[in-house]
N, C-alpha and C positions, 0 to 999 in steps of 0.2 A: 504494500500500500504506500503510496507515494504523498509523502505530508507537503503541501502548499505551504512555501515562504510566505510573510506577512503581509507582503505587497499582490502576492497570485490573490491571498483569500480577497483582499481588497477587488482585485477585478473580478471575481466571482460573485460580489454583490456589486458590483457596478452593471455587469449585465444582467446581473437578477434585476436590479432596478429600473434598467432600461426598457425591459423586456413585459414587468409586471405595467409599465407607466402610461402614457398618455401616446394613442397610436400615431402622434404628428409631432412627438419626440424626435429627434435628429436620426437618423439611418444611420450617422457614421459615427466610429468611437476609435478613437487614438491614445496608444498607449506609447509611453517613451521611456524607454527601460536602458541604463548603461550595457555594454559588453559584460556577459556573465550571467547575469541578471535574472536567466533562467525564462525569455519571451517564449521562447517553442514551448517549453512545458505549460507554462503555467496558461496559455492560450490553448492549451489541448485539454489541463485539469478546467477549467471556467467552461468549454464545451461538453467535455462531460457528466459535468454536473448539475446545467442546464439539461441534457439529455435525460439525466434521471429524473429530473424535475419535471419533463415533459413539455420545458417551454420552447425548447430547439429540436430536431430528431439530426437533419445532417450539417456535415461542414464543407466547407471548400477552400482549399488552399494554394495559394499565387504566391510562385518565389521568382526572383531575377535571376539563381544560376541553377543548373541544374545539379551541381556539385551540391547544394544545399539541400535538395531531395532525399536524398538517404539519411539528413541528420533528420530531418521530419519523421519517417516511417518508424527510424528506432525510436522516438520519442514518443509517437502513440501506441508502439507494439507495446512499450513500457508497462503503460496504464492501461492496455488492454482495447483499444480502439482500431478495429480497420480501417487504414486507411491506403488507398489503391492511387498508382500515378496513372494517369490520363494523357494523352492516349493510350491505350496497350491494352485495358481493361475489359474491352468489349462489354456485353451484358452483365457481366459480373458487375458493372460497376453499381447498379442497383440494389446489390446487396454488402456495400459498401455502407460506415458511419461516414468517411468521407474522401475526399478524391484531390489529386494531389496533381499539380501542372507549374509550370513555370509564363510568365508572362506571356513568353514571344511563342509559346505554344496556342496561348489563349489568342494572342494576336493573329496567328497564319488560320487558326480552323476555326472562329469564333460558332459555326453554324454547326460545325459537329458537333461542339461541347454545350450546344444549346440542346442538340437533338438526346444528348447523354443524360440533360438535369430535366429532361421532360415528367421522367417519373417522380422525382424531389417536388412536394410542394413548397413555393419559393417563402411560405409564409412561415416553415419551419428551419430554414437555410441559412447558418452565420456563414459568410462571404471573408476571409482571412488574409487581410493584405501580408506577406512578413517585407520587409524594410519599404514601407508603404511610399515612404519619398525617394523611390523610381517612377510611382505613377504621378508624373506633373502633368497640370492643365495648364494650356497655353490658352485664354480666353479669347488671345487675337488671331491662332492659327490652332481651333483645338484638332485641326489631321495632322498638325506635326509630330505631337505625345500621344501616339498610338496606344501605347501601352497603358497610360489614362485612359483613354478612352473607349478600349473594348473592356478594360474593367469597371468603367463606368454604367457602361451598356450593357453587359453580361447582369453584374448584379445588384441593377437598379430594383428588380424585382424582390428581393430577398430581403430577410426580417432585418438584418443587421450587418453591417460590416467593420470590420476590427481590424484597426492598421495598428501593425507593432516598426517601430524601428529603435534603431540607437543611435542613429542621427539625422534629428527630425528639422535637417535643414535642405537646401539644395543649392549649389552654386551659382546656378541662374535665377535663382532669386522667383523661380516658378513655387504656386501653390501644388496641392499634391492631394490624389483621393483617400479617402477613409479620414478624410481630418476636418476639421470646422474649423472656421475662420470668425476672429470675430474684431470690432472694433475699438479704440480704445485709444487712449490719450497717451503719449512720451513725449516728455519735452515741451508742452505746451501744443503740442501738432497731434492732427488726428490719423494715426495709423491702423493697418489691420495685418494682422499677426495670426500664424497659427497658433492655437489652443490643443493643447494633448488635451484629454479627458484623467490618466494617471500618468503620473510625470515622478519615476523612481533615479536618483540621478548618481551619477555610480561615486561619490561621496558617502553618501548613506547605504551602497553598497560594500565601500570599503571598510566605514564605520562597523557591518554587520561580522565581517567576515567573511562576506558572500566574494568579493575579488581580492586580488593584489591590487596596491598601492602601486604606483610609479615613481620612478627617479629618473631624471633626467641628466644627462649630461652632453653641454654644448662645445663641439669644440671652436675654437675662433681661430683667427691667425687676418693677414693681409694677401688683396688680388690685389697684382699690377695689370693697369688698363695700357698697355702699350701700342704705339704704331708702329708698324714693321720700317725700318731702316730711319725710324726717329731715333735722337737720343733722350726725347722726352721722357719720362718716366711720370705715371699719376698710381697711386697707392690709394687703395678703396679696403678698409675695416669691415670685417666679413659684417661683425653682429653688430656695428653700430650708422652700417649705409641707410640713407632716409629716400636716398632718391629711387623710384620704382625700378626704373632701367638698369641702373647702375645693381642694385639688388638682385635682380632677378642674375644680372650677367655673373653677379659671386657666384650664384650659390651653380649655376652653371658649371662655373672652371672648381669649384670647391666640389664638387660629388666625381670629378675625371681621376683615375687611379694613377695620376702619371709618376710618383716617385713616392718616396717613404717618407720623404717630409711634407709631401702633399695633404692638405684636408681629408679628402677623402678617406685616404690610407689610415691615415692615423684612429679618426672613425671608426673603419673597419678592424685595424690594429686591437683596440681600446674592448671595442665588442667582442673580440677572440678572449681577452686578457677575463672578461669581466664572464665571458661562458665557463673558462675554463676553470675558475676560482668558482662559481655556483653550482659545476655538476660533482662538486669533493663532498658535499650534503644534498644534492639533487641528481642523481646519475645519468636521470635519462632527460637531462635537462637541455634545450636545444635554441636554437638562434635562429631568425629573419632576417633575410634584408632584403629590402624595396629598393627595387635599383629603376632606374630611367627608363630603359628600353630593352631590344635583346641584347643587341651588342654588348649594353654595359651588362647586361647580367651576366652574360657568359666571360666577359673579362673576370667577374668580381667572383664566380665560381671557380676559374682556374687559380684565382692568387688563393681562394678558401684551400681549394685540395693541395696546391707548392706546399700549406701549411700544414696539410696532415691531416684537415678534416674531412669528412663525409659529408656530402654535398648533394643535395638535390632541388633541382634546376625546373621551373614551370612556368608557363606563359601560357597567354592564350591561344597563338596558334602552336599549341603542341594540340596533338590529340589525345594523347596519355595521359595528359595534363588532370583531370580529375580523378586518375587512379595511382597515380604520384602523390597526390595531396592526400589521399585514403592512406598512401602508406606511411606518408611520414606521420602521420596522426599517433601512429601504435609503431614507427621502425626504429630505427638505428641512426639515419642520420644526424648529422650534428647539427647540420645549417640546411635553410631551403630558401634561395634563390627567389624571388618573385619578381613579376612587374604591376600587375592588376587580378594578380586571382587571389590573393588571401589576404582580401578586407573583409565585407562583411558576412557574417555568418560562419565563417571557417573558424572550425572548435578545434586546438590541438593543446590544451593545458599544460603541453610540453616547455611551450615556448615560454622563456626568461629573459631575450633578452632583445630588442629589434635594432637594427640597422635602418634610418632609414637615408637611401642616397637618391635620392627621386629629387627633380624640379617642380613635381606636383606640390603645389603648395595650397591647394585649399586648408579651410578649416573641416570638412567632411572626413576629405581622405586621409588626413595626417591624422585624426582622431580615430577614423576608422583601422589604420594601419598600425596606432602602436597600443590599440585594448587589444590584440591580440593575444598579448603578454598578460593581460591580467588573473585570466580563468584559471581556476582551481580544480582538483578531480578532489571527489571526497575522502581516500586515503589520503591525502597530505592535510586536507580540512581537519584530519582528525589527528592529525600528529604535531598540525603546526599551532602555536599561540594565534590569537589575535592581539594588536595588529598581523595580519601574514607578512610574511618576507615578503619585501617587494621585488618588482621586475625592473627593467634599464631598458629606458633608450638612448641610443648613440645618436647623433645628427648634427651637422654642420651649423655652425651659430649664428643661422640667417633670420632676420629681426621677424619674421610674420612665423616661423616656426616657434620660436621661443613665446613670443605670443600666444599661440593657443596653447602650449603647453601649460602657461599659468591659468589656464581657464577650462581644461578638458574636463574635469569634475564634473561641473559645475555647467547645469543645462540653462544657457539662454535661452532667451525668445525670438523666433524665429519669424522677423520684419518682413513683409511683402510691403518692398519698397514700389515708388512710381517709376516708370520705365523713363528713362533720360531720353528726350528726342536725340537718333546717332547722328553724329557730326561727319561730313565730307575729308574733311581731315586729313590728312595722312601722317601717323606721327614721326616724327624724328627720329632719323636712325643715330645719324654719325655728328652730328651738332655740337656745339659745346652748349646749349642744355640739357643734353643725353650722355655726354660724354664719349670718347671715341669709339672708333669701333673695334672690333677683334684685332690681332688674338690678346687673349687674357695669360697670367702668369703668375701663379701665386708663389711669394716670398718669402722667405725666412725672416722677417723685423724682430723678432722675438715678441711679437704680439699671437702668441700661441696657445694660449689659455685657455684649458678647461672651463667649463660655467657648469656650474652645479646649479641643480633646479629642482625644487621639493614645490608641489605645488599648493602656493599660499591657503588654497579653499580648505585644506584636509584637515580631518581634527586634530585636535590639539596635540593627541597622544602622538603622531606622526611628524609632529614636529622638532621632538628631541632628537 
């Protein structure tokens, strides 16, 4: 029998409430849960428990990769729930509690998997977004967000829909299905802002015990911005550049593997140093790194194995690529390579320690990239104190990285700003208000300093 964390039983009376209430109550309900947090299950225990109650009979559930499929099925095999992925199910899927697809499936066949839920009355149907800010609506081009929109259309019909994510924002600044919007005043200005319905923020996760803590660590140093056959010389501070251009170009020549005194290197260097001292009390303790593209990933695998380690390598054009990441879940490797496959949803409690050498710098993906590190298996939950030992990230000490790091805890709110009319423009490349142009060359000044980084939000007790 599987006990509900404090926050599961909480959505278990939120959709008890929704569902006993007033039938012109909101259809959509959003939940925001940190990495760990425990979204799959406890949206599988809240289904089932509606089920016995008789207020829901089936579910349906919409993921973005298909890698993420398999963690679905074991989570309802857990607690005793069939549920079948879609396509493949034929008739049987009727005799399914509920049925399992990934977006861009619902997107290619929307008409078969209509003709599949004909037997489901939609009146007993909770609709299951998981990291529901993929489905963005575009109000001024809604055929561009497809994936909004055949799940909008799919399960308009249905009693309820429940978007889970763990990072309920989106880069373009788009709204997103399963979530309510509502109005409200900042700054004296009237904005409108997504509203989760349960908002668990992995502070009060770390507080329970429920994840690892993070530590941070930034490394700095100087890029020289040079011109070829100048003998000018301009010197740009990794972590205290202000200008957009000149930053984006650090952290650029800062994540290239070109020598040992390099950024990069050192990064990488630093995250071997700090795997190899946490697997002497964590054995099967293992490392990430988010690297830029393939090229640099497969640079940044061969300097791992020169070094001794075990190394496995995935992207998204591999095809093996979700049976790689299955392995390293439960293998042997020490380090796993990535570009964009092990952000969201990828469970490997192994992981201690992340790399990340990416030019991606949102606040989504950088947050999405290093909760990796945080998850716990419940054999260590039970041998470790609370606080848990924390995890480490390595990463170049570029100003909008260290930035969300003092703020990943801690769930903002999520502004749907007004769109800026675009400007004809063209901006500046090589100017002296952008600063020159390539190539870049980072230097020894002795401005090479670690930045330690404990994130201000966390309780007290983490601050010693």
């Amino acid at each position: 029998m599987v006990r509900p964390r404090q926050w599961q039983q909480q959505l278990i009376q939120l959709l008890r409430r929704r569902l006993d209430g007033d039938n012109n109550a909101s259809q959509d309900l959003l939940v925001f849960a940190g990495p760990g947090a425990g979204k799959t299950l406890g949206a599988l225990l809240a289904f089932q428990t509606m089920q016995r109650e008789g207020r829901l009979q089936r579910f349906l559930v919409f993921c973005h990769r298909t890698s993420i499929l398999e963690q679905w099925q074991k989570a309802a095999s857990r607690v005793g729930l069939k549920l079948m992925s879609w396509p493949g199910c034929g008739e049987e899927a009727s005799l399914a509690d509920g049925l399992l697809l990934t977006y861009q499936s619902a997107a290619r066949q929307p008409q078969h998997l209509e003709v599949a839920l004909q037997a489901w009355p939609a009146h007993g149907v909770l609709a299951i977004a998981d990291e529901a800010h993929h489905l963005g609506v575009d109000p001024e081009d809604p055929t561009a967000a497809i994936w909004g929109q055949t799940f909008s259309e799919l399960t308009s019909p249905m009693r309820l829909r429940l978007g889970l994510t763990g990072t309920p924002f989106r880069a373009d600044n788009l709204g997103f299905c399963a979530a309510r919007r509502i109005q409200t005043i900042l700054n004296g200005e009237r904005i409108e802002q997504i509203q989760p319905d349960l908002c668990v923020e992995p502070r009060e996760l770390i507080a329970a015990g429920d994840v690892r803590p993070l530590e941070f660590r930034f490394q700095d140093g100087w890029v020289e911005h040079s011109l070829e056959g100048r003998p000018d010389r301009d010197v740009s501070p990794l972590s205290q550049e202000q200008r957009e251009s000149w930053r984006a170009r650090n952290l650029r020549r800062a994540i290239r593997l070109a020598d040992s005194s390099g950024i990069g290197q050192q990064v990488l260097l630093q995250a071997q140093q700090r795997l190899t001292a946490l697997r002497e009390s964590h054995p099967r303790a293992a490392g990430l790194v988010i690297a830029r593209d393939i090229d640099h990933a497969s640079a940044i695998a061969a300097v791992l194995r020169e070094d001794g380690h075990r190394v496995d390598l995935v992207h998204s054009q591999d095809t093996e690529a979700p049976e790689r990441l299955s392995r390293f879940q439960t293998g042997e490797a020490d380090w796993l390579v990535s570009i964009d496959m092990c952000a969201e949803g990828f469970d490997a409690p192994r992981l201690r320690v992340v790399a990340y050498l990416t030019t991606v710098v949102t606040r989504s993906r950088f947050v999405q990239g290093i909760t990796r590190a945080v998850r716990i298996t419940p054999d260590l939950a039970a041998s470790e104190p609370i606080p848990r030992k924390p995890s480490y990230v390595y990463a170049p000490a570029d100003p909008l990285l260290m930035e969300y790091a003092r703020s990943w805890s801690v769930a903002e709110p999520y502004v749907l700003r007004t769109r800026e009319p675009q400007s004809d423009a063209v901006p500046s490349v090589g100017g002296t208000s952008t600063g020159p142009t390539l190539p870049l060359e980072a230097v020894d000044d002795g401005a090479a300093a670690v930045i330690r980084l404990k994130t201000p939000q966390l309780p007290s007790f983490l601050q010693r």
